[in-house]
N, C-alpha and C positions, 0 to 999 in steps of 0.2 A: 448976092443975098446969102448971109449964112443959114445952117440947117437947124443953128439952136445950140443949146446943151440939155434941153429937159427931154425926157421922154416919158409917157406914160401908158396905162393901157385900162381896156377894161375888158372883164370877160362874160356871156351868159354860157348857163349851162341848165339844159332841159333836163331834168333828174330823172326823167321817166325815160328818159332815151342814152343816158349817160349810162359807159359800160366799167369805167375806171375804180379805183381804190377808195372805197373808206365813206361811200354813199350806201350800201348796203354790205349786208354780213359777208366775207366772205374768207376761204383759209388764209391766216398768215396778214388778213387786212382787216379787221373787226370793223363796223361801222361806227365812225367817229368825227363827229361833225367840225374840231378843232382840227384831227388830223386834214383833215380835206380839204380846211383856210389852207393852212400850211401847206402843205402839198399845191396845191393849183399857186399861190404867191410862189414856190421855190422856180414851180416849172416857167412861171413870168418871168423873173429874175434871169433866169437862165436863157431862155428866149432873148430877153434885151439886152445882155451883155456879150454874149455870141452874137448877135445882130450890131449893136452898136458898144464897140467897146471903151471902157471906159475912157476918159482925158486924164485923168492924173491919176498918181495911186493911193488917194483920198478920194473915199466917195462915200456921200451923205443918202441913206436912207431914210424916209419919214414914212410914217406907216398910222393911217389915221385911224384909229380902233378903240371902242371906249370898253374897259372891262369892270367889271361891278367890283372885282375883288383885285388886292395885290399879290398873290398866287396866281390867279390866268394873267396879269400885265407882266407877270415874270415871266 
């Protein structure tokens, strides 16, 4: 039985017990709710490609996200 090639993940995060960047104000991390997507997706990424690394050196991203404007889809 092979192990696949997909991997995926999900994450929760209780805000009121979360100590990390970019949920509340803080030096050198202002609170910014776009940074904070960003930021937790890079630490995913990073997580699953040190854990599982890639098969070839083409590798497709899809990232389901709807944004109202074409300035935050850039």
């Amino acid at each position: 039985m092979s192990d696949g090639f997909l991997k995926a993940s999900a994450i929760y995060i209780d805000k009121n017990k979360y100590e990390g960047n970019y949920i509340d104000d803080k030096p050198g991390h202002p609170k910014d709710a776009t940074r904070f997507r960003h930021f937790a997706m890079r630490r995913l990424l990073e997580f699953h490609f040190q854990k599982f690394p890639p098969q070839s050196r083409e590798v497709e991203l899809v990232i389901d996200r709807f944004h109202s404007t074409d300035a935050k889809e850039q």
